[in-house]
VOGU-3710 file (C-alpha; in Angstrom, 3 decimals, decimal comma):
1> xxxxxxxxxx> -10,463/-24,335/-2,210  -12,940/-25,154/0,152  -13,578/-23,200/3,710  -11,925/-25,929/5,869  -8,816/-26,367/3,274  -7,845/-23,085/4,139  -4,890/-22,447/6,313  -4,238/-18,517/6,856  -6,775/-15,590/7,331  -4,926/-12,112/6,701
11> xxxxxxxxxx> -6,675/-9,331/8,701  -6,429/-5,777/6,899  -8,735/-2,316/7,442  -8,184/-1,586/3,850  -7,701/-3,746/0,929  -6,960/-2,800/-2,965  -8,045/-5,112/-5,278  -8,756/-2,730/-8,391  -9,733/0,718/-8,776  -12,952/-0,213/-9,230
21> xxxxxxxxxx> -13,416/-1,320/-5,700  -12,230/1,830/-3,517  -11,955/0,514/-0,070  -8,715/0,934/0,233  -6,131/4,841/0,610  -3,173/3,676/-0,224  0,497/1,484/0,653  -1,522/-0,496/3,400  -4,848/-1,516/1,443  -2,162/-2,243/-1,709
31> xxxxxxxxxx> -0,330/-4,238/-0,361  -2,748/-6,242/1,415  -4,453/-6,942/-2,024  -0,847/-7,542/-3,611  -0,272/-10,541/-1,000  -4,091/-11,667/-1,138  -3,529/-12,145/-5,517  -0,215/-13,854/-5,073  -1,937/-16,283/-2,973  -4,305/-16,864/-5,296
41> xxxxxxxxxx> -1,117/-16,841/-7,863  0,488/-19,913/-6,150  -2,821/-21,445/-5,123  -1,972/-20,923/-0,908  -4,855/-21,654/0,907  -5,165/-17,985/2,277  -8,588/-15,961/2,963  -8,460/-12,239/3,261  -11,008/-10,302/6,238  -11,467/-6,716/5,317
51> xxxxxxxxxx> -14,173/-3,925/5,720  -17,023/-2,696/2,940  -16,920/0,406/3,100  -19,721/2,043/0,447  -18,187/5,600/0,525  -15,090/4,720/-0,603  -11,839/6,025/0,748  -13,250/9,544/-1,065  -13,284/11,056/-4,483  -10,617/13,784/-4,760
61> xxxxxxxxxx> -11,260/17,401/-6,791  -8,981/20,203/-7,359  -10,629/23,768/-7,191  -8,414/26,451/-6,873  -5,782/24,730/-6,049  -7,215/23,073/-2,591  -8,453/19,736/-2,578  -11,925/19,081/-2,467  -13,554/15,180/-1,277  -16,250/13,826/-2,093
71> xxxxxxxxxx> -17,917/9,904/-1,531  -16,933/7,720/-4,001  -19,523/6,648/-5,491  -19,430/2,859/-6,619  -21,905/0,020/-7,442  -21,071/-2,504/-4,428  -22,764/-5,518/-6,274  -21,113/-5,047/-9,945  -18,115/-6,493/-8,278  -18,769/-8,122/-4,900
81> xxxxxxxxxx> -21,334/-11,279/-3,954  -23,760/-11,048/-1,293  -23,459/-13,988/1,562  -26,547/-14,556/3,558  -24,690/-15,161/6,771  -24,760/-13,196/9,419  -22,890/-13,063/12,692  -23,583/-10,375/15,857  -20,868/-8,603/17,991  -22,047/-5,976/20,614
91> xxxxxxxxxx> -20,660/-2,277/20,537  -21,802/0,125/23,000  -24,100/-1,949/24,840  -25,706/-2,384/21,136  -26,087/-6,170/19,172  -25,156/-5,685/15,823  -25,737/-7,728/13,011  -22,489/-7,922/10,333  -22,847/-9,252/7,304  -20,967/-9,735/4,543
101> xxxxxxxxxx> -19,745/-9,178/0,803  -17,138/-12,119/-1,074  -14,797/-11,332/-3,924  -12,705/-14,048/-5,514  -9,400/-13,613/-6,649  -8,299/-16,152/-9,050  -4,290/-16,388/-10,068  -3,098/-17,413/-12,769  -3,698/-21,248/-12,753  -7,585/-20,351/-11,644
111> xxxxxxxxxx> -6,766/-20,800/-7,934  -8,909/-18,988/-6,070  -8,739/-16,859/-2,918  -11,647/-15,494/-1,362  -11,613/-11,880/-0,136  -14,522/-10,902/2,863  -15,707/-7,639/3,248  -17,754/-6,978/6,561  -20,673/-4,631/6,854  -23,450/-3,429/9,406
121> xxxxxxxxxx> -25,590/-2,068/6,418  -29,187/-3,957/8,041  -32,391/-2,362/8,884  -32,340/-4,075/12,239  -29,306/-2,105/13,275  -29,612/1,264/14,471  -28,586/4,209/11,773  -24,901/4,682/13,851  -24,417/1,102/13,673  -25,038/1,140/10,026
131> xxxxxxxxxx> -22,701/4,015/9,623  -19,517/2,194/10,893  -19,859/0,803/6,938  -20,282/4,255/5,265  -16,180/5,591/5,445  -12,624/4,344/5,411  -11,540/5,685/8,779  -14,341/7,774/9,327  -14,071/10,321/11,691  -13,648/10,401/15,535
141> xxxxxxxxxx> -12,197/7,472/18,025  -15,625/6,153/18,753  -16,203/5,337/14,780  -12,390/4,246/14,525  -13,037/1,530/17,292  -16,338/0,342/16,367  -14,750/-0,133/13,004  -12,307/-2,155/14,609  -14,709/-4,543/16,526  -16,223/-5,511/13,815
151> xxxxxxxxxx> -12,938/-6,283/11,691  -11,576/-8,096/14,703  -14,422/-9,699/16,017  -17,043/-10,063/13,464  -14,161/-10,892/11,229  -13,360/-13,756/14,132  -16,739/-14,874/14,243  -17,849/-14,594/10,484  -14,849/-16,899/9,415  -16,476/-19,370/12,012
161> xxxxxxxxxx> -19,750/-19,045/10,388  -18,615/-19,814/7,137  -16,812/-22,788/7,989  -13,093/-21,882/8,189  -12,323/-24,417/10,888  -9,186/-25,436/10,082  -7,249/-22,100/10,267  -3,437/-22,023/11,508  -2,580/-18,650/11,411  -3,814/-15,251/11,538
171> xxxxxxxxxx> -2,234/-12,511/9,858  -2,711/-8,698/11,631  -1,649/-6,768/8,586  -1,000/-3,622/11,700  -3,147/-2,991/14,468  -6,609/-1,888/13,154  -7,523/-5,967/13,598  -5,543/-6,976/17,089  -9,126/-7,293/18,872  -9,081/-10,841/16,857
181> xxxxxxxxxx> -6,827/-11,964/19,745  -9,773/-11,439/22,883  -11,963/-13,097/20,672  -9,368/-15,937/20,033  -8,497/-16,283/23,372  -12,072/-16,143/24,104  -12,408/-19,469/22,696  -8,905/-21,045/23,100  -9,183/-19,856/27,059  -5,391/-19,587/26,722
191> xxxxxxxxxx> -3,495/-16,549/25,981  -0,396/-18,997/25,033  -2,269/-20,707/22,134  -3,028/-17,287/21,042  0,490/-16,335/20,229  1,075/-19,869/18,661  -1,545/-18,466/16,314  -1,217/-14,551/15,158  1,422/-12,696/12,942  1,515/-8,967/13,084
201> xxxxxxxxxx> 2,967/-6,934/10,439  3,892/-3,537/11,623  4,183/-0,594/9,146  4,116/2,872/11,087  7,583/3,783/11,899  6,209/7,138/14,523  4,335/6,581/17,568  1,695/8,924/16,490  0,253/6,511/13,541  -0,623/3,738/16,264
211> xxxxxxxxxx> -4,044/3,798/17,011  -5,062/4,341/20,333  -8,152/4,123/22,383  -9,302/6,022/26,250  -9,611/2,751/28,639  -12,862/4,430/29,187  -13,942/4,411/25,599  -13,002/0,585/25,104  -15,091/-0,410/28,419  -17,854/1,370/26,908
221> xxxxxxxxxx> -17,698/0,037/23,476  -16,483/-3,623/24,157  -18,437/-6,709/24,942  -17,931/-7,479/28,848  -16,568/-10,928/28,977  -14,015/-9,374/25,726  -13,225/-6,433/27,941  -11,932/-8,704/30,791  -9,727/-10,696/29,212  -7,505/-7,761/28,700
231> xxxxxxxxxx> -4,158/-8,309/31,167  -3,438/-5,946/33,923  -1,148/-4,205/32,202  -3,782/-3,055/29,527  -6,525/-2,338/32,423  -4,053/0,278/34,208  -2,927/2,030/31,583  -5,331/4,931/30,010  -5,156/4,174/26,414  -5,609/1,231/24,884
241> xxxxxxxxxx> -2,858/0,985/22,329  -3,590/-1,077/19,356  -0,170/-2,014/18,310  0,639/-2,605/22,150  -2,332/-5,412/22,148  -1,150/-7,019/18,409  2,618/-7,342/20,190  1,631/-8,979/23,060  -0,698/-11,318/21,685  1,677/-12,312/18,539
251> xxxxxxxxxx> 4,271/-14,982/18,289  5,513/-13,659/15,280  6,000/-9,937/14,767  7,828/-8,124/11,524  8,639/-5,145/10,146  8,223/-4,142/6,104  11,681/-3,385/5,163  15,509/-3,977/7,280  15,609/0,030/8,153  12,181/-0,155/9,190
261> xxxxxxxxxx> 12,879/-3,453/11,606  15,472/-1,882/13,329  13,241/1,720/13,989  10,864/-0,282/15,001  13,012/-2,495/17,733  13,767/0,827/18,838  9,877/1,482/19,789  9,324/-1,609/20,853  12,605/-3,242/22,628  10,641/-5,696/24,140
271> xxxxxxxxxx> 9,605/-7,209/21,544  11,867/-9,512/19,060  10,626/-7,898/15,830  12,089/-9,714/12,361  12,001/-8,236/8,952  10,235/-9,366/5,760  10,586/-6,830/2,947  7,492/-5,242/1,313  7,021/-6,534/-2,261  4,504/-5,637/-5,216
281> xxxxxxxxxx> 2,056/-7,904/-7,153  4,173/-7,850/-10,883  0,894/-8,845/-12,727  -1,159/-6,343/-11,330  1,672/-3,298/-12,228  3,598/-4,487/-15,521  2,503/-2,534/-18,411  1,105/-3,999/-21,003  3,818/-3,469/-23,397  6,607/-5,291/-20,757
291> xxxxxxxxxx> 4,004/-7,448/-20,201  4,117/-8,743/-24,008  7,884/-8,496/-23,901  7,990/-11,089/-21,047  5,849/-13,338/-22,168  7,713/-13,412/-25,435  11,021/-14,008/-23,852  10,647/-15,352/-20,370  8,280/-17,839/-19,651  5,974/-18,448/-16,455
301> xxxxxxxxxx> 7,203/-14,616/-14,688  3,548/-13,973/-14,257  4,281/-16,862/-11,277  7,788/-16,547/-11,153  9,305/-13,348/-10,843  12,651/-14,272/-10,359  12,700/-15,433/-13,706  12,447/-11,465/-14,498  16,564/-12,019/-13,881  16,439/-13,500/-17,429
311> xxxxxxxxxx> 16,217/-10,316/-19,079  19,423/-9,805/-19,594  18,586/-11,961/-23,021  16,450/-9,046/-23,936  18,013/-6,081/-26,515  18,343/-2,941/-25,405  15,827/-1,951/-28,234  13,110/-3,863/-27,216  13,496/-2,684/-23,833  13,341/0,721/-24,576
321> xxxxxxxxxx> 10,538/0,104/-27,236  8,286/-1,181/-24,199  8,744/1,771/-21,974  8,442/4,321/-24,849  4,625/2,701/-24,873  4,348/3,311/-21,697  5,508/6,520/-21,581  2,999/7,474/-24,209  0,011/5,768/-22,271  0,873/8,280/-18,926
331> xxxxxxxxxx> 1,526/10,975/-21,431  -1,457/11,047/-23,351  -3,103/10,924/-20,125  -1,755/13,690/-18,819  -2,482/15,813/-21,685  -6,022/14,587/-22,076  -6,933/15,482/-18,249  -4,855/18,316/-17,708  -3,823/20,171/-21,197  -0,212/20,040/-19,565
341> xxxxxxxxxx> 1,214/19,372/-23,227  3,862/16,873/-22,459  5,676/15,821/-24,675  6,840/11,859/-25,974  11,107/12,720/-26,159  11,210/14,769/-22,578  12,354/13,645/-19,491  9,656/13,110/-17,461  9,901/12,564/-13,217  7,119/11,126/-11,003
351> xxxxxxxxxx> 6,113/11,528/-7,770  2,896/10,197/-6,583  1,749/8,967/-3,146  0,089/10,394/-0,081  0,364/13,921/0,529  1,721/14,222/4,198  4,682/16,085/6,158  7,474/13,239/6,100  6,538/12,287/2,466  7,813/16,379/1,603
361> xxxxxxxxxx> 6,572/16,468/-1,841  7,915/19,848/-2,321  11,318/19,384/-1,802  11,791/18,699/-5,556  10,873/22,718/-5,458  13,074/23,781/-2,881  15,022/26,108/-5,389  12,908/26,909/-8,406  15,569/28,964/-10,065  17,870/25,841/-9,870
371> xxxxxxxxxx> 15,398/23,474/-11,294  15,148/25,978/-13,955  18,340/26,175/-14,716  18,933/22,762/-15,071  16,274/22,056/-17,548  18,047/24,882/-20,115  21,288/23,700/-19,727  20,667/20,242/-20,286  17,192/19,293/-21,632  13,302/19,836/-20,819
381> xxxxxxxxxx> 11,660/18,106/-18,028  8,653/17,256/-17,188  7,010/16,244/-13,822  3,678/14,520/-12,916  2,572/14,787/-9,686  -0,414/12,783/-8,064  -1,916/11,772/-4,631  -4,185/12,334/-1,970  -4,085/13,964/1,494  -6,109/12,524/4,228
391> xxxxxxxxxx> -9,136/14,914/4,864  -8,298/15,447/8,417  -4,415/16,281/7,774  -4,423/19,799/7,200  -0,936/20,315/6,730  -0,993/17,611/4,166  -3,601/19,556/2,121  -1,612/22,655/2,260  0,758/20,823/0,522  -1,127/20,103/-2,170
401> xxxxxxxxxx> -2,062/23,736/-2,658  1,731/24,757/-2,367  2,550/22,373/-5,148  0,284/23,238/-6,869  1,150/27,115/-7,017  4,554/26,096/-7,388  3,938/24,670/-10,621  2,366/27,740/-11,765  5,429/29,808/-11,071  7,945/27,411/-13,183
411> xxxxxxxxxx> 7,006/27,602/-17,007  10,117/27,678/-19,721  11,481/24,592/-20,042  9,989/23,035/-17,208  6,070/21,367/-17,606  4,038/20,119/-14,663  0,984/18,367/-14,321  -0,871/17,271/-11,085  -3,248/14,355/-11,536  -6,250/14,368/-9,891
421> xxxxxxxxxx> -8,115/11,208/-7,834  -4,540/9,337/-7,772  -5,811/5,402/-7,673  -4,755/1,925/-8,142  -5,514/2,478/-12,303  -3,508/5,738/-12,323  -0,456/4,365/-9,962  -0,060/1,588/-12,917  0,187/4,075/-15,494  2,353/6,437/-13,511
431> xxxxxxxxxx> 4,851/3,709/-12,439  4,956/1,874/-15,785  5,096/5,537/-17,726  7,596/7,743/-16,495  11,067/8,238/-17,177  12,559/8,385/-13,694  10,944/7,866/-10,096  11,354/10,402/-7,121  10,847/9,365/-3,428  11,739/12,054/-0,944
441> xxxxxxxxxx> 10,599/11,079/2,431  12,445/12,195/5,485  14,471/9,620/7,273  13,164/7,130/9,279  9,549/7,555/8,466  8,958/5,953/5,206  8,277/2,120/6,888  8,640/0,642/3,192  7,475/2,356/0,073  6,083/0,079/-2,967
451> xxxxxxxxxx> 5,707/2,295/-5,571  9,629/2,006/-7,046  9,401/-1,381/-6,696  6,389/-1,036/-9,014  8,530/1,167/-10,943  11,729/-1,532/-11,043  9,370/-4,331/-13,085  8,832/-1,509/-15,570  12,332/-0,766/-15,812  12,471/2,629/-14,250
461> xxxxxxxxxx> 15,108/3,713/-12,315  14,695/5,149/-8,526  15,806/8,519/-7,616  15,339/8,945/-3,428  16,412/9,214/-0,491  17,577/6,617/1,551  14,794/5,360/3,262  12,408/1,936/3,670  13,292/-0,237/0,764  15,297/2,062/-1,191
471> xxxxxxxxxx> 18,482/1,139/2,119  18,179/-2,674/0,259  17,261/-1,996/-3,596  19,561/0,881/-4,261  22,846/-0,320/-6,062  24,413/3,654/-6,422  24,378/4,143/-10,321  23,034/0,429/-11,572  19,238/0,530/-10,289  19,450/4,577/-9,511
481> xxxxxxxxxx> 20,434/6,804/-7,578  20,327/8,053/-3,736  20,773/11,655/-1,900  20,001/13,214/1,503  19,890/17,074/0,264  17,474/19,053/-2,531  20,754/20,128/-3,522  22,380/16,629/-4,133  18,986/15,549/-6,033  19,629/18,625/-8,241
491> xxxxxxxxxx> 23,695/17,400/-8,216  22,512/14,179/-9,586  19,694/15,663/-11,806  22,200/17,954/-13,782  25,210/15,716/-13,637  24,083/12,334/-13,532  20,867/11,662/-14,051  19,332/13,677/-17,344  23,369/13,910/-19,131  22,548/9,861/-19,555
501> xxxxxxxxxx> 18,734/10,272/-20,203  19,524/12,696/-22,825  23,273/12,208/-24,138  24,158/8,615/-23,171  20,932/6,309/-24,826  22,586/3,128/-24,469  23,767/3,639/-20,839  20,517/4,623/-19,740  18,423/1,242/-21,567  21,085/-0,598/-20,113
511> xxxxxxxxxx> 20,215/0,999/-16,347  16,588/0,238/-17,136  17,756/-3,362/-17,854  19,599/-3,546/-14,981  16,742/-2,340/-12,535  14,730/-4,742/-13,816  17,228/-7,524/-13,145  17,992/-7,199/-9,832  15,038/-5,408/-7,830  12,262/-5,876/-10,010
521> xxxxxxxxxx> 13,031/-10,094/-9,734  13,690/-9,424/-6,054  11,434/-7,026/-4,353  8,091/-8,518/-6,212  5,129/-10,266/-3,411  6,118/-13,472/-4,185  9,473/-13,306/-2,876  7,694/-11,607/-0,188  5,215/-14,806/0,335  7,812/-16,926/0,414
531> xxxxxxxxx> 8,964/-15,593/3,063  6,635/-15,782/5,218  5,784/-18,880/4,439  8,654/-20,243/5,649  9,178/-18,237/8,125  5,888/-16,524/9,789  3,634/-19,076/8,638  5,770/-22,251/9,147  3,906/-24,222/6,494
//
C-alpha cells in the first residue's frame, strides 16, 4: 500500500514485533505490535510510529538470586531497512536530525504494513542527542521527554516526509506520543480539527504511571512556537501531564478492558472515556501443534478468529494431543535452562509478566506449608515463573529475589523453575505450554492483561483474580476459575482445580475446549480492530 493510501498512523513508545527486535518491555509494546500485524492481516491501510532503540529494553541475568541487566545486544540492520530521510525537531535549544529505520509486516494475504522506528543516531547531532536512541525509557525526566519529542514530533514530521498525506486518524497508543497534537495543531491552526483527528488509548489505571513533566522542563526542552500553543490551563499548572494533554486534544478516548473504563472515568470525569477490550494477535501465539489442528479443521482462523468457535467439531483427543506438545516444548525448556526436572504428566502453573507491587507474584507463596500440602494430597505440581522488573523499581526486584528464595525452601512434591530474560519467544512457549494460567494482580490495577487471552487460543484455562479482562472472559468453572484470597486460590487448587486435572481427564479437555470456544474466538486483536474500526476510526 502506498504512503498516500494509508489512512491511520498508530503512535506507540514501544513496539513488539518478535523477540528478535527488543524495543519493546512488555503488555504495551505487545500489543501495539499485535494490532500493527492484524492490520497487515486484513490489509487496513495502517502505519505504525515507534522508537529504535539499539540497547534494547535490557538483557536480564540471575546471580544470586537478584537480577542483573545488561544492553541487549542486537544487529539493528538484520531485521530493519535504513530510509535516507531525515526530518529535524529542536530539543533544548538543540536541532536534531531523526532519522529512521522501516520494518514491514506482511499478513497473511501479503498485505503489508509498514512499521517506523525513529532515531537521532547521526554524527551531526551532539553525543546526548544521540543518546535519546540508546534505551527504552532511559533514565531521568529530561531523557523521558526528549524521547517523547521525537516520537511525537519527529514522528509528525517524518510521516510528512515520507509522503503520508492522506492520513485520517492518529492513534496515541497512551501518552508517551500526545506532543503529536502541538505539532498537528501547528499545522491545522485549529485545536478543533485536532480532536476530529486523534484516538487515545489509555492503559495505566494509577495516577502514578502517567508521565509527567516540570512546566519548566517542557519550556526548556520544547520548540517555542510548540510551547505556545499549549492552553492556559497547561501554562498554569506545574507539570505537564501527558495523559492530561492526549485527553484534551482527543475526540475519541478508550480504555483496554470494561473494569478498566470505568477506573479510569473515575480519574478522569471529565472526560467521556469508552471501552474497547485488549485482544492478542492468534498467529503470533498459537502453538504450533494447535496451529496444525486448526488448519486441519477450521479453515481461514489465521484471519478469522471467530471461526476458533468451530472447535467444538474437534475430539477431545486431538485437543489434548496438541497441548501435550506444547507442554513438552515449555518443559523441555525448562529443564534444558534450568535443570528444574519437570516432568511431562505433572500439573504445571504459570505465571509470567512484569515483576511489580500490584502484579504480587508471591502471593501463590503466601502459605508454603499449604501449597505443600496440597501437592501430597492430590498430585505434584509444578510452577514456572518468568519476567522482568524495571531497573529503577526496586521493590519489584526484591520480588524477584523473594521468589526466588521461596522456591528454594519448597522441594517434595512441589518443582519450580524461574526463567530467565522472559521475551516475546518465551511468552509463546509459556502460554501455549502450561497446564493452567495464574494472574494475581490486586484490584483495580491490572488495566487489561493479554497473556490469558494468549493462553485461551491454546486452550488453557485462567486461574485469577478478578481484574482487567478476566471481569469479561471468566465464565466461573467453563473458561476457569476466579478468587480474591491466597486462601480461595489454594480452595480452588485442592478442590477444584488439580481433582479435574488429575482425576477427571475428560472434564478437564472438555474445559480446554471450552476456553478456546468462547474467549479465545472473542478476546483475539481482530475482534479488537474491528472495533475500532467502527467505532474510533469511523472508516
Amino acid at each position: 500500500m502506498k504512503p498516500a493510501e494509508t489512512k491511520i498512523a498508530y503512535f506507540s513508545m514501544e513496539v513488539g514485533l518478535t523477540a528478535k527486535i527488543p524495543t519493546y518491555s512488555g503488555g504495551l509494546g505487545v500489543l501495539a505490535g499485535d494490532t500493527l500485524k492484524t492490520a497487515a492481516d486484513s490489509g487496513f491501510p495502517m502505519v505504525g510510529v515507534t522508537l529504535l532503540t539499539k540497547n534494547g529494553y535490557f538483557f536480564q541475568e540471575i546471580d544470586e538470586n537478584q537480577q542483573h541487566e545488561k544492553p541487549m545486544a542486537w544487529s539493528i540492520d538484520d531485521f530493519l531497512t535504513a530510509l535516507p530521510d531525515k526530518v529535524k525537531v529542536t530539543i533544548k535549544g538543540e536541532e536534531v536530525i531523526v532519522g529512521c529505520w522501516k520494518y514491514d509486516i506482511k499478513g497473511v494475504h501479503n498485505e503489508i504494513v509498514p512499521v517506523l522506528f525513529l532515531h537521532t543516531d547521526f554524527e551531526e547531532n551532539s553525543p546526548e542527542m544521540r543518546a535519546l536512541s540508546n534505551d527504552l525509557y532511559g533514565d531521568g525526566p529530561e531523557y523521558r521527554l526528549g524521547q517523547e519529542i521525537i516520537l511525537g514530533i519527529g514522528g509528525m514530521r517524518m510521516l510528512k516526509k515520507l509522503g503520508y498525506t492522506n492520513l485520517s486518524r492518529y492513534h496515541l497508543n497512551e501518552g508517551h506520543s500526545a506532543l503529536l497534537s502541538l505539532e498537528l495543531e501547528r499545522v491545522l491552526k485549529s485545536p478543533e480539527k485536532v480532536k476530529e483527528k486523534c484516538i487515545f488509548t489509555t492503559h495505566t489505571p494509577v495516577p502514578a504511571g502517567h508521565d509527567k513533566f516540570s512546566m519548566s522542563l517542557v519550556e526548556d526542552m520544547l520548540e517555542p512556537k510548540l510551547f505556545k500553543l499549549l492552553s492556559e490551563d497547561f501554562h498554569m499548572a506545574e507539570n505537564l501531564n501527558m495523559t492530561s494533554l492526549a485527553l484534551s486534544y482527543s475526540g475519541y478516548i478508550n480504555g483496554v478492558a470494561q473494569k478498566h473504563t470505568e477506573v479510569s472515568k473515575s480519574m478522569f470525569p471529565n472526560y467521556p472515556i469508552h471501552s474497547i477490550t485488549n485482544g492478542v494477535h492468534a498467529p503470533t501465539w498459537i502453538s504450533p501443534s494447535f496451529a496444525s489442528l486448526y488448519d486441519k479443521y477450521i479453515h481461514h482462523w489465521r484471519e478469522d478468529p471467530y471461526s476458533l468457535r468451530y472447535v467444538s467439531n474437534i475430539s477431545l483427543g486431538e485437543i489434548w494431543g496438541a497441548h501435550v506438545e506444547g507442554k513438552k516444548r515449555i518443559i523441555d525448556y525448562t529443564n534444558a535452562h534450568t535443570n528444574a526436572g519437570m516432568d511431562y504428566d505433572f500439573f504445571t502453573i504459570g505465571w509470567a509478566r512484569r515483576f511489580t507491587a500490584y502484579k504480587r507474584p508471591e502471593l501463590l507463596f503466601s502459605d508454603l506449608e499449604r501449597l505443600k500440602t496440597i501437592s501430597e494430597i492430590v498430585g505434584p505440581i509444578q510452577i514456572i515463573y518468568g519476567g522482568k522488573a524495571h531497573p529503577k523499581d526496586t521493590e519489584g526486584k526484591e520480588l524477584i529475589t523473594k521468589v526466588l528464595e521461596m522456591s528454594e525452601k519448597i522441594g517434595g512434591n512441589i518443582k519450580m523453575a524461574y526463567l530467565e530474560n522472559y521475551d516475546m519467544y518465551l511468552g509463546q512457549l509459556i502460554t501455549s505450554g502450561v497446564d493452567v494460567w495464574v494472574n494475581t494482580p490486586e484490584p483495580p490495577h491490572e488495566a487489561s492483561g493479554t497473556s490469558g487471552m494468549k493462553c485461551a487460543l491454546n486452550g488453557i484455562p485462567h486461574l485469577s483474580v478478578r481484574d482487567g479482562w478476566w471481569e469479561e472472559g471468566c465464565i466461573e468453572g467453563e473458561t476457569g476459575w476466579s478468587f480474591p484470597t491466597a486462601d480461595d486460590l489454594y480452595d480452588l487448587l485442592e478442590k477444584k482445580v488439580m481433582p479435574m486435572f488429575y482425576k477427571k481427564p475428560e472434564a478437564w479437555r472438555n474445559l480446554m475446549r471450552k476456553t478456546i470456544m468462547i474467549n479465545g474466538s472473542f478476546f483475539n486483536s481482530t475482534r479488537m480492530l474491528h472495533e475500532y474500526k467502527h467505532r474510533a476510526y469511523d472508516v
